[in-house]
Backbone and ligand atoms as CSV (ligand in chain L), in Angstrom:
chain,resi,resn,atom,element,x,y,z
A,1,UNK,N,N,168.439,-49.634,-48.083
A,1,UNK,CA,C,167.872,-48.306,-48.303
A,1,UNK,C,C,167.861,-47.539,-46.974
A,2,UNK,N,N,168.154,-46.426,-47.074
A,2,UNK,CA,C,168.361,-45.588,-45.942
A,2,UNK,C,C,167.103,-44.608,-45.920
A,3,UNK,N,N,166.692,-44.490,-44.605
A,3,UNK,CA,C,165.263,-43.703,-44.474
A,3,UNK,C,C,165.831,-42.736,-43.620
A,4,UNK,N,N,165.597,-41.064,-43.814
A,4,UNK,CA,C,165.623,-39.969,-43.220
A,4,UNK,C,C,164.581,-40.204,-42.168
A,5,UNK,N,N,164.517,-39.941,-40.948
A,5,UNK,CA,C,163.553,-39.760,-40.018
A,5,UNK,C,C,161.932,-39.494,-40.619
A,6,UNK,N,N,162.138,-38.612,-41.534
A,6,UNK,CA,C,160.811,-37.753,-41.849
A,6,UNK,C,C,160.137,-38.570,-42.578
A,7,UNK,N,N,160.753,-39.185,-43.523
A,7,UNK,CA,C,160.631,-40.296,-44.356
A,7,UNK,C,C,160.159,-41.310,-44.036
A,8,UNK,N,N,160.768,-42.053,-42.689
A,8,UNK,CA,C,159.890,-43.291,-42.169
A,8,UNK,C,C,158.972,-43.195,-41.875
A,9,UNK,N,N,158.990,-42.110,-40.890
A,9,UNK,CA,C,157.488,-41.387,-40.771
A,9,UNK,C,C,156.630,-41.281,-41.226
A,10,UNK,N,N,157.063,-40.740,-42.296
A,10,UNK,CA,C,155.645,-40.640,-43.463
A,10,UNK,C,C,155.254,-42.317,-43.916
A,11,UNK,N,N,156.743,-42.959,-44.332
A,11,UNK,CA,C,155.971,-44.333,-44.543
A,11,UNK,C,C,155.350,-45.020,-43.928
A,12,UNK,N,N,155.609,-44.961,-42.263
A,12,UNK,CA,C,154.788,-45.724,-41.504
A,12,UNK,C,C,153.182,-45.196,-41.592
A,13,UNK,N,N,153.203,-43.835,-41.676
A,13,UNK,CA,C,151.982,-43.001,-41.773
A,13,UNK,C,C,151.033,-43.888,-42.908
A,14,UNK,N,N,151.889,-43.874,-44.317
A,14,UNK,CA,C,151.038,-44.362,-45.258
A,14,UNK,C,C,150.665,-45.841,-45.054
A,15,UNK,N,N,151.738,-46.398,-44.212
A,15,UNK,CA,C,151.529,-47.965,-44.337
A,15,UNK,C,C,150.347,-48.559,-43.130
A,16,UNK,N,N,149.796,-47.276,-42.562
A,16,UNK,CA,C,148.896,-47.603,-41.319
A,16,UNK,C,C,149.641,-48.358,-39.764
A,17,UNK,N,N,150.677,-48.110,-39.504
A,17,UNK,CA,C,151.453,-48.489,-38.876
A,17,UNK,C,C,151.182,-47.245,-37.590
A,18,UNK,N,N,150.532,-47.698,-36.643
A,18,UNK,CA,C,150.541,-46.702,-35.482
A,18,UNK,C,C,151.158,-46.507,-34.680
A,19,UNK,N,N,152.164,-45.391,-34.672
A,19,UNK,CA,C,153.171,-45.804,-32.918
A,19,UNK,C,C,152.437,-45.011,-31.808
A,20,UNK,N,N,152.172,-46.132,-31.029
A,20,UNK,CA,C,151.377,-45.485,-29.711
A,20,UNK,C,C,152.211,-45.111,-28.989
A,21,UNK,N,N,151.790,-44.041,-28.191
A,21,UNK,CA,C,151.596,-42.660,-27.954
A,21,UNK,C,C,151.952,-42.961,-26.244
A,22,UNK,N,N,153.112,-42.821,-26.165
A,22,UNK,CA,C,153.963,-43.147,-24.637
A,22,UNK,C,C,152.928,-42.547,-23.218
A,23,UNK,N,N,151.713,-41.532,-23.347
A,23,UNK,CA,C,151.406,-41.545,-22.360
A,23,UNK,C,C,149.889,-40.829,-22.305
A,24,UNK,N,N,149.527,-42.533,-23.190
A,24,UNK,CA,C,147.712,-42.524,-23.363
A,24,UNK,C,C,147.354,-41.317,-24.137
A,25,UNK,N,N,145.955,-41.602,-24.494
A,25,UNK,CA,C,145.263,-40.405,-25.406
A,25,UNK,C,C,145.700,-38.697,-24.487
A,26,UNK,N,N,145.164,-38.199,-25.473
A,26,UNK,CA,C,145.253,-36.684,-24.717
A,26,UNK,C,C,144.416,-36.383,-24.317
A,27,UNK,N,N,144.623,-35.721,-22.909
A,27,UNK,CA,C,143.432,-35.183,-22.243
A,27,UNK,C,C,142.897,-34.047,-22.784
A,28,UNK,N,N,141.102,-34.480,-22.631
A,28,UNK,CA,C,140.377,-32.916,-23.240
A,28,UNK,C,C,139.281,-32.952,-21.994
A,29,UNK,N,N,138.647,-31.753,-22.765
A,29,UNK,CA,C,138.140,-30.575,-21.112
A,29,UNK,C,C,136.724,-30.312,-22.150
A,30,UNK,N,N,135.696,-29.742,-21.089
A,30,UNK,CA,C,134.219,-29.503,-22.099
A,30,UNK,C,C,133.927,-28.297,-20.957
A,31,UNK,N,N,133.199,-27.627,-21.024
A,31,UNK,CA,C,132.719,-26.877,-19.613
A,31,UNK,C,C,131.321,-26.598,-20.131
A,32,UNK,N,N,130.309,-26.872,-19.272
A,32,UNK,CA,C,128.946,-26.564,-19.357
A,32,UNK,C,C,128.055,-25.673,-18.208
A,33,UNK,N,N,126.987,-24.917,-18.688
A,33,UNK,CA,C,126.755,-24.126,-17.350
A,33,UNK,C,C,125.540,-24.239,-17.756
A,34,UNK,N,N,124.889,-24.236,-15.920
A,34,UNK,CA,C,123.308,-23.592,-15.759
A,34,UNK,C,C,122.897,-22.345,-15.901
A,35,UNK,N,N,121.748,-22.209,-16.065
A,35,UNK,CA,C,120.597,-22.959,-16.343
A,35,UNK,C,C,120.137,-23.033,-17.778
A,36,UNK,N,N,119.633,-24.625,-18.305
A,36,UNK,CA,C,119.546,-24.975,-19.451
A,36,UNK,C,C,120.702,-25.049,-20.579
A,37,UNK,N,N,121.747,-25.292,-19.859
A,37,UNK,CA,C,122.967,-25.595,-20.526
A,37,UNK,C,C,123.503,-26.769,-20.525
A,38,UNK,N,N,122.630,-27.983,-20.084
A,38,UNK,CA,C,122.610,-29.525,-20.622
A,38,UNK,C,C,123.558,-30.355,-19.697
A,39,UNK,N,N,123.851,-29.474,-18.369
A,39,UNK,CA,C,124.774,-30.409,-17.433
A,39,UNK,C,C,124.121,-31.690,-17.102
A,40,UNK,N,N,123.024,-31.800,-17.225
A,40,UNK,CA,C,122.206,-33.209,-16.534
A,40,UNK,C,C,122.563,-34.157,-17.761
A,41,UNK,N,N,121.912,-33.725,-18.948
A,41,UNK,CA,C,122.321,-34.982,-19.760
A,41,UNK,C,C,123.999,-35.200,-20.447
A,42,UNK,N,N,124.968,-34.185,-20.122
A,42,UNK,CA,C,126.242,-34.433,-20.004
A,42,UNK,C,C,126.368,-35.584,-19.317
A,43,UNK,N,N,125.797,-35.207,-17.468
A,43,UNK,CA,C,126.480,-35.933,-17.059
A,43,UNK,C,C,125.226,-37.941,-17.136
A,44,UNK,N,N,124.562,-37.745,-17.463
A,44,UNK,CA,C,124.074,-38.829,-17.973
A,44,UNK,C,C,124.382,-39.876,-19.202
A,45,UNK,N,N,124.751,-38.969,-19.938
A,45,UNK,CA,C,125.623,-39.482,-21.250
A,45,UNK,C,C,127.456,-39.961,-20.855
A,46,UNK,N,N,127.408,-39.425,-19.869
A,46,UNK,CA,C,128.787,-40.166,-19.696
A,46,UNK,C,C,128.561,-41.058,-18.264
A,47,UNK,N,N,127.330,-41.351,-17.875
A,47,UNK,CA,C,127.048,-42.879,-16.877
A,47,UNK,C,C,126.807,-43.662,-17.928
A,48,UNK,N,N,126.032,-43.394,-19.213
A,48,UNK,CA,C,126.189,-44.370,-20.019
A,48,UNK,C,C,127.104,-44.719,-20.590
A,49,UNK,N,N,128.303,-43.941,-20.998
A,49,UNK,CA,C,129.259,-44.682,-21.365
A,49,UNK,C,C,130.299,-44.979,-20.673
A,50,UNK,N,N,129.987,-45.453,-18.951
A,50,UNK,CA,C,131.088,-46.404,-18.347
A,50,UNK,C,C,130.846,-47.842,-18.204
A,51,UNK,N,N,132.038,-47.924,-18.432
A,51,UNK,CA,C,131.926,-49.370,-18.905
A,51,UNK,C,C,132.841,-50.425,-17.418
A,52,UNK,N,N,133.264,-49.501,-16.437
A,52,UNK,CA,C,133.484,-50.495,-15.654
A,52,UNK,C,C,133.103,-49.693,-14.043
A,53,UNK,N,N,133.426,-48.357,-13.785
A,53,UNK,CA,C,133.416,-48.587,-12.033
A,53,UNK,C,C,132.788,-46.685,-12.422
A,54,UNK,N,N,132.010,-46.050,-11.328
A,54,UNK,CA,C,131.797,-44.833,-11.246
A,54,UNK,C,C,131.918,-44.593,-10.181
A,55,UNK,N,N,132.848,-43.441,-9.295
A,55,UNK,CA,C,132.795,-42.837,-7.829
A,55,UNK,C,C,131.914,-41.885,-8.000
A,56,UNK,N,N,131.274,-41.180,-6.837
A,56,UNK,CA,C,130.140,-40.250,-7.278
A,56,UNK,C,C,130.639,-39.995,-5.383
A,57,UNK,N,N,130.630,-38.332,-5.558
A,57,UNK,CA,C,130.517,-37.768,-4.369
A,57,UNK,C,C,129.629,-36.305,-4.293
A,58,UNK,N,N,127.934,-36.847,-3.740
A,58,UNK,CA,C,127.305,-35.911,-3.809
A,58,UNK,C,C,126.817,-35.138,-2.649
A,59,UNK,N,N,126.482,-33.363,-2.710
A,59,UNK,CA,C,125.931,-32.790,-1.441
A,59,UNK,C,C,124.759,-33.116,-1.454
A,60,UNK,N,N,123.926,-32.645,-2.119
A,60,UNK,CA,C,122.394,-32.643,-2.605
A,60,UNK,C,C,122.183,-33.794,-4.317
A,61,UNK,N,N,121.162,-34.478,-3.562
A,61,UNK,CA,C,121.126,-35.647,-4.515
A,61,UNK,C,C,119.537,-35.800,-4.732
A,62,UNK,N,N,119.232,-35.185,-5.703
A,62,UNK,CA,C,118.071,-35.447,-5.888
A,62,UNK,C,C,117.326,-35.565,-7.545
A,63,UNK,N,N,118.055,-36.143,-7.962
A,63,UNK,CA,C,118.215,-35.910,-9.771
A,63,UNK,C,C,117.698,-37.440,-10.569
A,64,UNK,N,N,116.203,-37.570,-10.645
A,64,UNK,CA,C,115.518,-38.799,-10.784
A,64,UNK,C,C,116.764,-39.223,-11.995
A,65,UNK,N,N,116.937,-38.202,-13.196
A,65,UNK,CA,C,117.496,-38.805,-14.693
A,65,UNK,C,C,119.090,-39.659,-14.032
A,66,UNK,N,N,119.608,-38.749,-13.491
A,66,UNK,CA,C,121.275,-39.484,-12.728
A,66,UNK,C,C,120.898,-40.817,-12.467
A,67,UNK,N,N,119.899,-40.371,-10.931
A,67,UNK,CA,C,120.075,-41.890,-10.403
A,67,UNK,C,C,119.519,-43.175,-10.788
A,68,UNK,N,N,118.530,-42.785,-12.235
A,68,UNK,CA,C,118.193,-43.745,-13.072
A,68,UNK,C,C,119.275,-44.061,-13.834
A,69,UNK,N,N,120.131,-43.180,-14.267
A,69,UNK,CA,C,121.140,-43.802,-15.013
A,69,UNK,C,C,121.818,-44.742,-14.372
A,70,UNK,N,N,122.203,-44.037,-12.975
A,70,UNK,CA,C,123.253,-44.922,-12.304
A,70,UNK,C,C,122.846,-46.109,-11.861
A,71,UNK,N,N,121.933,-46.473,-11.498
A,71,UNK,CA,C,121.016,-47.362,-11.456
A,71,UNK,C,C,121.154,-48.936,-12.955
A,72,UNK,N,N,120.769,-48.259,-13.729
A,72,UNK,CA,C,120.624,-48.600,-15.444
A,72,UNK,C,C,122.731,-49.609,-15.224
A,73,UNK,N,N,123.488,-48.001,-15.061
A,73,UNK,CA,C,124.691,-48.686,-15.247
A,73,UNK,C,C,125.165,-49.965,-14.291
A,74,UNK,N,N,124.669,-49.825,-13.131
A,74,UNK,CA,C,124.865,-50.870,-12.320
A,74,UNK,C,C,124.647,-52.072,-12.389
A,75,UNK,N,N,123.065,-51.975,-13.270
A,75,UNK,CA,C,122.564,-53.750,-13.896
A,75,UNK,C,C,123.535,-53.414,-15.060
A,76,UNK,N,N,124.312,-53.199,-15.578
A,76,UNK,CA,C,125.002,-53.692,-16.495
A,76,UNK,C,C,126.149,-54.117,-15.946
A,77,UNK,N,N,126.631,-54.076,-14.680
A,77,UNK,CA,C,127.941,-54.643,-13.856
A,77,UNK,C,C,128.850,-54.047,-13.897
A,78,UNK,N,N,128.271,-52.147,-13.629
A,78,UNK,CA,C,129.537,-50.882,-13.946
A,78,UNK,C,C,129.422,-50.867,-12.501
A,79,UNK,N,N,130.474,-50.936,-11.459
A,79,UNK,CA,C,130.389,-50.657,-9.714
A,79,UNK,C,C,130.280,-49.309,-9.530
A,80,UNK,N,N,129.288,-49.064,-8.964
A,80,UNK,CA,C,129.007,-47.809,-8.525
A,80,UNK,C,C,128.881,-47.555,-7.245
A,81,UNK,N,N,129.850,-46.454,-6.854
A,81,UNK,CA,C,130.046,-46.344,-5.492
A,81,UNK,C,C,129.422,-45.021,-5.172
A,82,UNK,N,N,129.020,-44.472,-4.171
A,82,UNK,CA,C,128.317,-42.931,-3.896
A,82,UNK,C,C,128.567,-42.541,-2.549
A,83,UNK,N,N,129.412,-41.327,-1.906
A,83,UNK,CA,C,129.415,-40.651,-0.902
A,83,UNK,C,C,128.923,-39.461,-1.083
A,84,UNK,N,N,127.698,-39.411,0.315
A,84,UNK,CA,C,126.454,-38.266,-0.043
A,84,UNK,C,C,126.788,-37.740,1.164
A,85,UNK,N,N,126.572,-36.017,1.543
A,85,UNK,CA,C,126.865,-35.556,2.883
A,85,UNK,C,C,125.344,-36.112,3.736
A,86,UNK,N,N,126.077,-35.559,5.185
A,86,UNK,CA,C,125.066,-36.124,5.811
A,86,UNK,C,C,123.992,-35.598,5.776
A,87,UNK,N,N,123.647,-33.824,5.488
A,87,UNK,CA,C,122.494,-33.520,4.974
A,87,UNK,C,C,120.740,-34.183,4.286
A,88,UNK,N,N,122.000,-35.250,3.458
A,88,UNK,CA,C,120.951,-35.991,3.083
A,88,UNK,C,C,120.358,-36.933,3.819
A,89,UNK,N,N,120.256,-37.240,4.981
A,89,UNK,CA,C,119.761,-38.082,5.906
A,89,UNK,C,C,118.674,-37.215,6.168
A,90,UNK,N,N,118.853,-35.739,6.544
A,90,UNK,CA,C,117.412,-35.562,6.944
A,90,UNK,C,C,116.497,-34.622,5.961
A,91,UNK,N,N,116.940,-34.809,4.657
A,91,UNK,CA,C,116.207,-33.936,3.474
A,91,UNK,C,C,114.770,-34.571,3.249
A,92,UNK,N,N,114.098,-33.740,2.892
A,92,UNK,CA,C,112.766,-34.290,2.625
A,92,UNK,C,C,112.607,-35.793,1.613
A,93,UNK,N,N,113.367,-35.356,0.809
A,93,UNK,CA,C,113.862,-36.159,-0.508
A,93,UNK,C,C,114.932,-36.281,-1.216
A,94,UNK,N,N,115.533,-37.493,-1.260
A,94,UNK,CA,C,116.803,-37.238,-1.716
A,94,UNK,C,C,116.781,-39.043,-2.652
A,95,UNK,N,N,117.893,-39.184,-3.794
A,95,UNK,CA,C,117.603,-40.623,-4.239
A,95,UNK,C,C,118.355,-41.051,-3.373
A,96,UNK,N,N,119.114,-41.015,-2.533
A,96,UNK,CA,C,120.207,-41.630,-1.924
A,96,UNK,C,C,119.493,-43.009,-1.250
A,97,UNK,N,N,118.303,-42.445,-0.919
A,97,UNK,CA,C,117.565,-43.983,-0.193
A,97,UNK,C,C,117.050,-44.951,-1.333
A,98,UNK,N,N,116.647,-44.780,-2.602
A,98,UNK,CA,C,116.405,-45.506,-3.403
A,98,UNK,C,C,117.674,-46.213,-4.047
A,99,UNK,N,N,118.577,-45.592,-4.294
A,99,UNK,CA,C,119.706,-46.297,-5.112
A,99,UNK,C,C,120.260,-46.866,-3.717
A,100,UNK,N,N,120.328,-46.595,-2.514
A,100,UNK,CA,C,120.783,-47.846,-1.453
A,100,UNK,C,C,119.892,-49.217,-1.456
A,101,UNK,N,N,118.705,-48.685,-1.363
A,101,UNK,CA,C,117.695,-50.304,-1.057
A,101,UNK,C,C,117.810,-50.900,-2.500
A,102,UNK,N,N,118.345,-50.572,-4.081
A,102,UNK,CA,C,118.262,-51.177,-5.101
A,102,UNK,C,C,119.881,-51.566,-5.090
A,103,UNK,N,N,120.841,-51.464,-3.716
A,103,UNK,CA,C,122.084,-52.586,-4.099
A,103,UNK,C,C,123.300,-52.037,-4.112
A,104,UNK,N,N,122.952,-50.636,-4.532
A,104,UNK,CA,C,124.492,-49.657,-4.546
A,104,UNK,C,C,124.820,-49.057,-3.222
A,105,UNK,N,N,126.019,-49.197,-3.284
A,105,UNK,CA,C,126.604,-48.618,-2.155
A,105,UNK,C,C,126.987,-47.288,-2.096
A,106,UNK,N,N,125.868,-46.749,-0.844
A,106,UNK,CA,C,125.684,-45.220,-0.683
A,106,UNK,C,C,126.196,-45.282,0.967
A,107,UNK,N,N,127.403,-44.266,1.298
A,107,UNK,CA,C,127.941,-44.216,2.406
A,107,UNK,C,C,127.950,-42.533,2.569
A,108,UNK,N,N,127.367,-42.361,3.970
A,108,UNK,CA,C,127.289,-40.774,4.250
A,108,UNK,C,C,129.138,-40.268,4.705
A,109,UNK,N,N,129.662,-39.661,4.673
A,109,UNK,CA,C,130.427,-38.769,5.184
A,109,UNK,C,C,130.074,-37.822,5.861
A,110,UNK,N,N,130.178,-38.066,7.227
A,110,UNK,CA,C,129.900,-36.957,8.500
A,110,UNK,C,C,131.301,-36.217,8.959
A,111,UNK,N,N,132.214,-36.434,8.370
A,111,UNK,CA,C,133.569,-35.879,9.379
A,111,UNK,C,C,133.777,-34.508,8.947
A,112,UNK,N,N,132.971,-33.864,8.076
A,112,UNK,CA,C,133.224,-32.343,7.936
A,112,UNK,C,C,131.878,-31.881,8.255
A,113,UNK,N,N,132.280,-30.391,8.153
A,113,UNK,CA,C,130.803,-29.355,8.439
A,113,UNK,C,C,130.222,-29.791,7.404
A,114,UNK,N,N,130.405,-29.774,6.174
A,114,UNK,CA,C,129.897,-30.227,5.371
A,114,UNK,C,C,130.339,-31.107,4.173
A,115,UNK,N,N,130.162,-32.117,3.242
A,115,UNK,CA,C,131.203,-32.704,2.414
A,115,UNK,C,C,130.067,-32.437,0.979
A,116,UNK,N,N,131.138,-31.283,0.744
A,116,UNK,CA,C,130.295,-30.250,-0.398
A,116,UNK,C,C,131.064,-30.842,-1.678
A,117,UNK,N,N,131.523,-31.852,-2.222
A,117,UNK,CA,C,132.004,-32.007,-3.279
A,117,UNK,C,C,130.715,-32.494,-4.157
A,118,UNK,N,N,130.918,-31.706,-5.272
A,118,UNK,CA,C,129.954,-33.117,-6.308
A,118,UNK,C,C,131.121,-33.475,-7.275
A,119,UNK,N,N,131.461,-34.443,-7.894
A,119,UNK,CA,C,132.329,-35.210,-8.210
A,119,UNK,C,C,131.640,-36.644,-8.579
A,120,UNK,N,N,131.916,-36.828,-10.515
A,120,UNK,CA,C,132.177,-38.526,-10.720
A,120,UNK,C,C,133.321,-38.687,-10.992
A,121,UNK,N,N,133.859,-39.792,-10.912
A,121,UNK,CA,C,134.928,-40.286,-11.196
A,121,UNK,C,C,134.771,-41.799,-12.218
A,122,UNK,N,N,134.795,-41.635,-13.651
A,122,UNK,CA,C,134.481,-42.788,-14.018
A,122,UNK,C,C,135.457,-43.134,-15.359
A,123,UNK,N,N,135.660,-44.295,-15.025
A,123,UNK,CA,C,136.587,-45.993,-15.305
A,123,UNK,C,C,137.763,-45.420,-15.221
A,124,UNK,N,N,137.684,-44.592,-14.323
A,124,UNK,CA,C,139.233,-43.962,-13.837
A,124,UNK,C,C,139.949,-42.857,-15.043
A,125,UNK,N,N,139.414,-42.041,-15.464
A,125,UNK,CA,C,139.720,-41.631,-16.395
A,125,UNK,C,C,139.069,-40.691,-16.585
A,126,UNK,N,N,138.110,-40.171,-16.842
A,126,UNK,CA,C,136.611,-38.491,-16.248
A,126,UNK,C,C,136.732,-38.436,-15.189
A,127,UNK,N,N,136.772,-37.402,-15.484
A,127,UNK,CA,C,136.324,-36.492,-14.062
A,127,UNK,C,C,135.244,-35.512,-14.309
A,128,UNK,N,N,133.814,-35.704,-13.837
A,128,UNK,CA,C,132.723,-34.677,-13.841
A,128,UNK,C,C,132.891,-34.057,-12.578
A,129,UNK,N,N,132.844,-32.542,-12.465
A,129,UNK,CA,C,133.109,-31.713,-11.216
A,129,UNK,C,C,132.839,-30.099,-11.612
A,130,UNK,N,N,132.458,-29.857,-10.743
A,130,UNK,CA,C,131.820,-28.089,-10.705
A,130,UNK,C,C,131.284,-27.820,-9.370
A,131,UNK,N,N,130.049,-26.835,-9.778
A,131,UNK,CA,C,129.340,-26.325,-8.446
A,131,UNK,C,C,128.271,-27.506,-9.041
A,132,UNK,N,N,127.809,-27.939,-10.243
A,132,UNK,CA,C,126.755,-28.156,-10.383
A,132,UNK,C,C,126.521,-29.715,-9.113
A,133,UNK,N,N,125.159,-29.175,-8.371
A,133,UNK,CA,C,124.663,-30.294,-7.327
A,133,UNK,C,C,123.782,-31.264,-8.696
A,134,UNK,N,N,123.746,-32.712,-8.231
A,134,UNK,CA,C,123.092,-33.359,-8.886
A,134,UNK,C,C,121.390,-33.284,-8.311
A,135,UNK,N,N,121.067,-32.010,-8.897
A,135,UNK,CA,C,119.549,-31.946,-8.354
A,135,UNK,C,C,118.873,-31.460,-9.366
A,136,UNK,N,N,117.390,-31.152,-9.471
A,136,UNK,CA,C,117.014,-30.532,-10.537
A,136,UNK,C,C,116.892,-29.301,-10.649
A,137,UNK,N,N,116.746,-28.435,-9.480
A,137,UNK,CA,C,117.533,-26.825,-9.329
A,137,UNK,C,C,118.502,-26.695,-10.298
A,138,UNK,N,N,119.972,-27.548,-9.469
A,138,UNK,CA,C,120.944,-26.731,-10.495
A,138,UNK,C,C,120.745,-26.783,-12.083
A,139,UNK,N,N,119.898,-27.539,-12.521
A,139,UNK,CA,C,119.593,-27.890,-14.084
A,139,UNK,C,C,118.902,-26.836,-14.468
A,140,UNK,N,N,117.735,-26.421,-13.583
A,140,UNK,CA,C,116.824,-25.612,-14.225
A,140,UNK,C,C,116.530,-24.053,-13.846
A,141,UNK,N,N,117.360,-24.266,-12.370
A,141,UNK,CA,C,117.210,-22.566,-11.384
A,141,UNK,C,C,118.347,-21.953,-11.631
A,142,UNK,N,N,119.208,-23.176,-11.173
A,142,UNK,CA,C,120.392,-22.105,-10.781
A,142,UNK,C,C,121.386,-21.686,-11.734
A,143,UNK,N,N,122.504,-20.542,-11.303
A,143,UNK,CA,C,123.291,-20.357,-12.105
A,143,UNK,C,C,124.939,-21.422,-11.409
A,144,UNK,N,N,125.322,-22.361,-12.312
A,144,UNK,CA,C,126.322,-23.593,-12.008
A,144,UNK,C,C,126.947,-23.849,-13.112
A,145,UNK,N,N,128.119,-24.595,-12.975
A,145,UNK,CA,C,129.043,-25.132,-13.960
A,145,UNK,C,C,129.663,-26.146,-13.418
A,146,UNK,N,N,129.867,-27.050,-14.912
A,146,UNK,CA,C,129.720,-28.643,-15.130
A,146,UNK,C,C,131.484,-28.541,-15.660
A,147,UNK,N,N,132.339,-28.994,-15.271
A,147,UNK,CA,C,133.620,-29.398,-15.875
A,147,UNK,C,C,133.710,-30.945,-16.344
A,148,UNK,N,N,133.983,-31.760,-17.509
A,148,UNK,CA,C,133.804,-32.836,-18.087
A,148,UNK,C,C,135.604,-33.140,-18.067
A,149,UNK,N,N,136.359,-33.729,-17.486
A,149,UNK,CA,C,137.375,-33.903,-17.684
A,149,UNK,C,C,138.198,-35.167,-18.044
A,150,UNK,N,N,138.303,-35.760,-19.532
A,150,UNK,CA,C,138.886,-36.839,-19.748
A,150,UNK,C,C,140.506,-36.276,-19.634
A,151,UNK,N,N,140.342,-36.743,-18.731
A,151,UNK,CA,C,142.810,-36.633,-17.962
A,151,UNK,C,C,142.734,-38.213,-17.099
A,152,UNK,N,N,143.635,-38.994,-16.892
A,152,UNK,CA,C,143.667,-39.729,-16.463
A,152,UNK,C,C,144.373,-39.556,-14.778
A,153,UNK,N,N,145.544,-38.873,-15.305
A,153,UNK,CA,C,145.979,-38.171,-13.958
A,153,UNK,C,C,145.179,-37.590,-13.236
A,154,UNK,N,N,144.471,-36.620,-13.736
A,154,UNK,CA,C,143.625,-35.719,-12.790
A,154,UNK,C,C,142.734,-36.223,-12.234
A,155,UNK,N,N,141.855,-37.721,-13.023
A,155,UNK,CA,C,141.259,-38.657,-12.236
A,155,UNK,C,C,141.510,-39.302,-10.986
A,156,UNK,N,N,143.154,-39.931,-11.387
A,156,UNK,CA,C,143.366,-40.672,-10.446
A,156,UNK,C,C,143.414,-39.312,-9.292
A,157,UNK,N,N,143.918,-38.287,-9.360
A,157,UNK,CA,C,144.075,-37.847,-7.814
A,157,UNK,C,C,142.432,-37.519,-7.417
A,158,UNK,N,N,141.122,-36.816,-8.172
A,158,UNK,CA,C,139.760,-37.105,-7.418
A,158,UNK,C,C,139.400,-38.344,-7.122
A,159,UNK,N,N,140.283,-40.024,-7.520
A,159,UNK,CA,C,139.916,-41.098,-6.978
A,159,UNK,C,C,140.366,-41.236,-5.332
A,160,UNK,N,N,141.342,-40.790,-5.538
A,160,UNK,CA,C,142.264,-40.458,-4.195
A,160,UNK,C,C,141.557,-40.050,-3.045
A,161,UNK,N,N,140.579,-38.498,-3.603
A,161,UNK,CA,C,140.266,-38.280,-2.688
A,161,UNK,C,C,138.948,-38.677,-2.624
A,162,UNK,N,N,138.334,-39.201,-3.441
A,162,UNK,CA,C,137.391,-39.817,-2.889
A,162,UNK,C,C,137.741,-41.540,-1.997
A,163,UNK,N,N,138.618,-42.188,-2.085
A,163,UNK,CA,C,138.875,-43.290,-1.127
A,163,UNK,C,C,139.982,-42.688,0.145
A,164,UNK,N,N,139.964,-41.493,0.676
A,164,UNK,CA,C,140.156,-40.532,1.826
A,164,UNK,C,C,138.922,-40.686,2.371
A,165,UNK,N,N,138.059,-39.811,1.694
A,165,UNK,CA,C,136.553,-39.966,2.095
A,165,UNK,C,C,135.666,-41.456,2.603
A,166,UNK,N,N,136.075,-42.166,1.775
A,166,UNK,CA,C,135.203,-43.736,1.729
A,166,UNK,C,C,136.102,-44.079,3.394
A,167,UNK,N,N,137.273,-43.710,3.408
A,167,UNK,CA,C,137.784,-44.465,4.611
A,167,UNK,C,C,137.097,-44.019,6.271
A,168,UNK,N,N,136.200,-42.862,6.197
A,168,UNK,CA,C,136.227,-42.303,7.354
A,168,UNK,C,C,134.392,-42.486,7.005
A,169,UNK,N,N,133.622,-42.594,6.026
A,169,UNK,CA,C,132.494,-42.530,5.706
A,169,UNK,C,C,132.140,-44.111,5.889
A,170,UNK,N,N,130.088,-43.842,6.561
A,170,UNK,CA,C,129.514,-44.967,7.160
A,170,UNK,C,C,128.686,-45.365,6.274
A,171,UNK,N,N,128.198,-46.960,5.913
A,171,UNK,CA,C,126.909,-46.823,4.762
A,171,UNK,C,C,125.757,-46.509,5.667
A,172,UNK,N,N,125.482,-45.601,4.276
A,172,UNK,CA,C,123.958,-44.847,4.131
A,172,UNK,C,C,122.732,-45.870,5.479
A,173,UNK,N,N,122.952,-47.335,4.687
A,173,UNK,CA,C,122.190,-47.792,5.506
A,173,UNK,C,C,122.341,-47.909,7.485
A,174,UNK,N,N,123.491,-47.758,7.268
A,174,UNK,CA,C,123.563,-48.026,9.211
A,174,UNK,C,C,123.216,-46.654,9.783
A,175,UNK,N,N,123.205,-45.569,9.019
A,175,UNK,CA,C,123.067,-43.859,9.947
A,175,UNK,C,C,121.329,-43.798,9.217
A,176,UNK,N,N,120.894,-44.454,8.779
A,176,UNK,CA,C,119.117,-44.406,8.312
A,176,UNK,C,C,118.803,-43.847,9.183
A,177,UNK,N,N,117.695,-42.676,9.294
A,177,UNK,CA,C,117.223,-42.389,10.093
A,177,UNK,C,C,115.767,-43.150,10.299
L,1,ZN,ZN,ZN,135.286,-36.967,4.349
């Protein structure tokens, strides 16, 4: 029996026969904005659902719900890595000292005026990135935006540049003030 293209197609269709898809799922995009436009538990809802490694590159870090999450994901054996500018060494308050003394590795980046990225990067595959700072300002004051990006490509190159960063950045704990 001879099958027209369209034809197999369809039969494989009916027969549940999946041909995967030469280059991974398709990437999709979400965009969220402050204030009271749910960037905090966006980006909380997607620390809960990594399931193996999170990069995190923050200016201002002061966001109890995050760094409980990230925290949360870490006892589950998701590696969580964090480059915070150096700012945060002398902020009144910042979590950067709590999620260091509980095990995660928090390394400052001093080699710019400032290292203004906020950026996750998680199981290599999201990309969370905007203006929004992980603080509770940008959640509730300010005006910010949250980009949610499942691309795998576009991941790997913010992994990139975040292990640029990791190479020239000191842990948190040795610059303690
Ligand atoms: Zn750097």
């Amino acid at each position: 029996m001879v099958f027209r293209p369209l034809t197999l197609a369809l039969a494989l269709a009916l027969s549940g026969c999946a041909v995967p898809a030469a280059t991974g799922p398709q990437p999709s995009y979400a965009a969220y904005f402050s204030p009271g436009g749910g960037c905090t538990a966006q980006i909380v809802d997607a620390i809960r659902a990594a399931q193996r490694s999170i990069l995190v590159q923050a200016y201002s870090f002061t966001s109890e719900p995050i760094a409980q999450a990230l925290l949360e994901a870490t006892r589950r054996g998701v590696e969580v890595s964090i480059i915070v500018d150096k700012s945060q060494l002398k902020e009144r308050y910042t979590v950067a000292d709590d999620l260091m003394q509980q095990g995660i590795l928090v390394l400052v980046d001093s080699a710019h005026a400032i290292a203004h990225d906020k950026v996750m990067v998680i199981d290599g595959d999201t990309v969370l990135t905007g203006s929004f700072n992980f603080t509770r300002s940008a959640e509730e004051r300010n005006a910010e935006n949250l980009l949610v990006a499942k691309d795998r490509a576009l991941a790997n190159r913010y992994a990139s540049n975040w292990q640029a960063h990791r190479r020239h950045a000191k842990p948190y704990a040795t610059v303690w003030p």
